[in-house]
N, C-alpha and C positions, 0 to 999 in steps of 0.2 A: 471408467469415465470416458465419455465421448469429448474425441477431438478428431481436427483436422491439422495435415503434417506440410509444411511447407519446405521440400529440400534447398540446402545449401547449394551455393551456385558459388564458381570463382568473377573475379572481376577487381582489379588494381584500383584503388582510390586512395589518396590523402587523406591525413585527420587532421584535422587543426588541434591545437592549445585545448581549445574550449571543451571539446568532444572528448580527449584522454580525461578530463579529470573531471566530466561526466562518469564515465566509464571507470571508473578508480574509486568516485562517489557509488555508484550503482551497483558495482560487485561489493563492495565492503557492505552495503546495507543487505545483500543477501544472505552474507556470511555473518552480519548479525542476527539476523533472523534465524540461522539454522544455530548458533551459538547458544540464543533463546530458545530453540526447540520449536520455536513459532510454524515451523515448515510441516508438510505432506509429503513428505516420498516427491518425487517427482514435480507434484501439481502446484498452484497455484503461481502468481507473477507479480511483480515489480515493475515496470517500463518507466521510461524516462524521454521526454524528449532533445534530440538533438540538437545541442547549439548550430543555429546560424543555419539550418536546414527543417523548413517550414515542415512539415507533413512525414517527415523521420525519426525515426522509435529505438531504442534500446531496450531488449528484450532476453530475458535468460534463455539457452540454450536448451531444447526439450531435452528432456534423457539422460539431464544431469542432476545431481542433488545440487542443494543452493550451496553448499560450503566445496564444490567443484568450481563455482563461478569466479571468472576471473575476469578484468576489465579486456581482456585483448577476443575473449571467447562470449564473450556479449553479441547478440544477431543485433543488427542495423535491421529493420525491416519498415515499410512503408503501413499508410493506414488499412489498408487492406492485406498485410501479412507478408507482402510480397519480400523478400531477401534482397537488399542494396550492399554489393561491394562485397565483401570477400567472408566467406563464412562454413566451416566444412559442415554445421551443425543444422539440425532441422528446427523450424520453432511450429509451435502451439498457436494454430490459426485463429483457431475456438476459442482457445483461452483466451488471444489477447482481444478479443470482439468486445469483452467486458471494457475493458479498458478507450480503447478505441473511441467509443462511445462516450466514456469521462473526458477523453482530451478534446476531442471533438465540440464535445459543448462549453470546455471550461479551458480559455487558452491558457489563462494563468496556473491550470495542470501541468507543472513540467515532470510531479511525480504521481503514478497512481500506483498504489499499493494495497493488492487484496491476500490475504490472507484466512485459510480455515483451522485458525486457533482455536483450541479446545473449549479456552473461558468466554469466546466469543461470540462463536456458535452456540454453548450453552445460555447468555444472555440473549441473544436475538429469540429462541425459542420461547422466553417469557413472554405472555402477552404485555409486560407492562414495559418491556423491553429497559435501557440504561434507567437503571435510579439515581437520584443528583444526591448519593448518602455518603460520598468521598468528597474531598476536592481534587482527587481524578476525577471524577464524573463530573463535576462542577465545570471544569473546562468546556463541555461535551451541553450543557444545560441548554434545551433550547437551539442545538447549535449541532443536532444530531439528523438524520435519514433515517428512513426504514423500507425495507422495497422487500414485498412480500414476495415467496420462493416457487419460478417458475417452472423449474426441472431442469435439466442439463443443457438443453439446445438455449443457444442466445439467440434469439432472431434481432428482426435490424426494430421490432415493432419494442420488442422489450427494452432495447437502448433507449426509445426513446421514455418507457416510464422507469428506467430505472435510471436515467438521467435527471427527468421529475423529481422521482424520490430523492435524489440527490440535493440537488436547488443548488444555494449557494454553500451547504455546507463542507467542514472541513472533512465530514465522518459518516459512516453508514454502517447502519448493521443490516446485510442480508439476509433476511427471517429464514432461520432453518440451514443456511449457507456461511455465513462469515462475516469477515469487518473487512472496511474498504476505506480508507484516506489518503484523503489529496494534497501534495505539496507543491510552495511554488518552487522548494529546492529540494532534493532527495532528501537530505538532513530534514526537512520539518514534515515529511511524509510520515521518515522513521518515529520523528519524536513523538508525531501525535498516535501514531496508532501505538507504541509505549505504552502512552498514557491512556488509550484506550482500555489495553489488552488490562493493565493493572483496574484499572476503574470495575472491568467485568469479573476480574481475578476475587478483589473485595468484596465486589456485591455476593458474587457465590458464596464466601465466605458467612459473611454477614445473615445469609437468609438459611444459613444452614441448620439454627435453632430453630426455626420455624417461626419466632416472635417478631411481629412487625419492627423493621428498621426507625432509628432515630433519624426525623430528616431536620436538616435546619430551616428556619424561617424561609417563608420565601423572598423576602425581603433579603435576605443573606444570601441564596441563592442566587438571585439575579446581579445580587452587587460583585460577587467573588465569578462567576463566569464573566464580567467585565475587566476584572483584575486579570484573571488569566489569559484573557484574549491580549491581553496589555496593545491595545489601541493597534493592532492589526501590523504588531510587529512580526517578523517571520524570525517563527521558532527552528530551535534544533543550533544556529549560531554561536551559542557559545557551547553546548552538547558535542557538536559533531568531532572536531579537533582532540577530545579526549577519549571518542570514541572509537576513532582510525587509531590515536595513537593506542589503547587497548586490541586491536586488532594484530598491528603492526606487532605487538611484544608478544602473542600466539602465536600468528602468522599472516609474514607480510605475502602470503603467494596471490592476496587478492588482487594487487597492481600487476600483478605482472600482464 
């Protein structure tokens, strides 16, 4: 996989309140991920933006697997990758260009989270891509992206249609690449791409007879992705709390 390597630099800075329990939220969501099996070796990312610090990122440490991630080993780095404040770790230039790009257009991104799940990438390769035959997918109804698969290099051209493809949705499948959702808090980053990853998990299931799917009315469809949106409350709130504390009764090394 092509990337570019940004060294770790020293430099003394303060954290506020706000930024650890960024940082405590954002490694625990990694280490659910790698919990879930969600992860690649090494590859893909999470970012978060910094409390109270306009154009500042939290990003995992290249080189490390996600269940190494911990809140104090998190890189601070700027929109162009650059390393702020104290970090021995290199980050993933390349990879986070993806990203970059979603915060960029979408301020109310404070979380963007891509991953190359198995059920996910295997759904985006369907031409007919999510099917609404869950109410996982029901969620997702209308309410999905699709950004056709460029090759490895992200250029600044492609940000801007896979921003497009983006729109204002919560979610995206990258055709032939992966799933991608946006939070306005890490917690509802994680919950929706869950509910993603389950929705693509079913559909495979489901199409493995080969017999066309039962879909419900569309009338039903349109009314229950309304339900689930529940009038643009943010998800993951009352999830997140039972989540850390399962972490915590594994292992709490993600705070540290």
């Amino acid at each position: 996989m092509a990337f570019t390597l940004q060294a770790g630099r020293k430099a003394a800075t303060g954290m506020s309140d706000a930024e650890q329990r960024m940082r405590v939220d954002l490694a625990a969501c990694y280490r659910l991920v790698a919990m879930h099996g969600w992860d690649d070796l090494i590859y893909t990312h999470i970012s978060a933006m910094v409390p109270g610090e306009p154009g500042h990122f939290l990003i995992n440490p290249f080189g490390l697997a996600f269940d190494e991630v911990t809140a104090s080993n998190l890189v601070k780095i700027t929109m162009d990758g650059e390393i702020v404040g104290d970090s021995e770790h290199p980050v993933n230039v390349t990879g986070f260009a993806l990203h970059g790009a979603v915060h960029a257009a979408r301020p109310e991104a404070v979380c963007v989270m891509h991953l190359h799940n198995t059920a996910g990438i295997a759904v985006s390769i369907q031409p007919h891509g999510l099917l609404p035959i869950s109410q996982h997918a029901l969620r997702f109804h209308e309410r999905i992206g699709y950004h056709d698969y460029e090759g490895l290099a992200f250029s600044p051209s492609e940000g801007e249609r896979l921003v497009a493809s983006l729109g204002a949705y919560p979610a995206m499948l990258l055709r032939n690449h992966g799933t991608l959702t946006v939070g306005r808090t890490v917690a509802e980053a994680f919950v929706l791409m869950a509910t993603l990853i389950k929705a693509c998990e079913i559909q495979l299931q489901a199409l493995v007879g080969g017999a066309p799917p039962y879909l419900p009315s569309a009338a039903v469809q349109d009314k229950t992705a309304v339900q689930l949106e529940d009038g643009g409350a943010i998800e993951g709130e009352m999830e997140w709390p039972a989540l850390l504390r399962k972490l915590d009764k594994m292992d709490s090394s993600f705070r540290d």
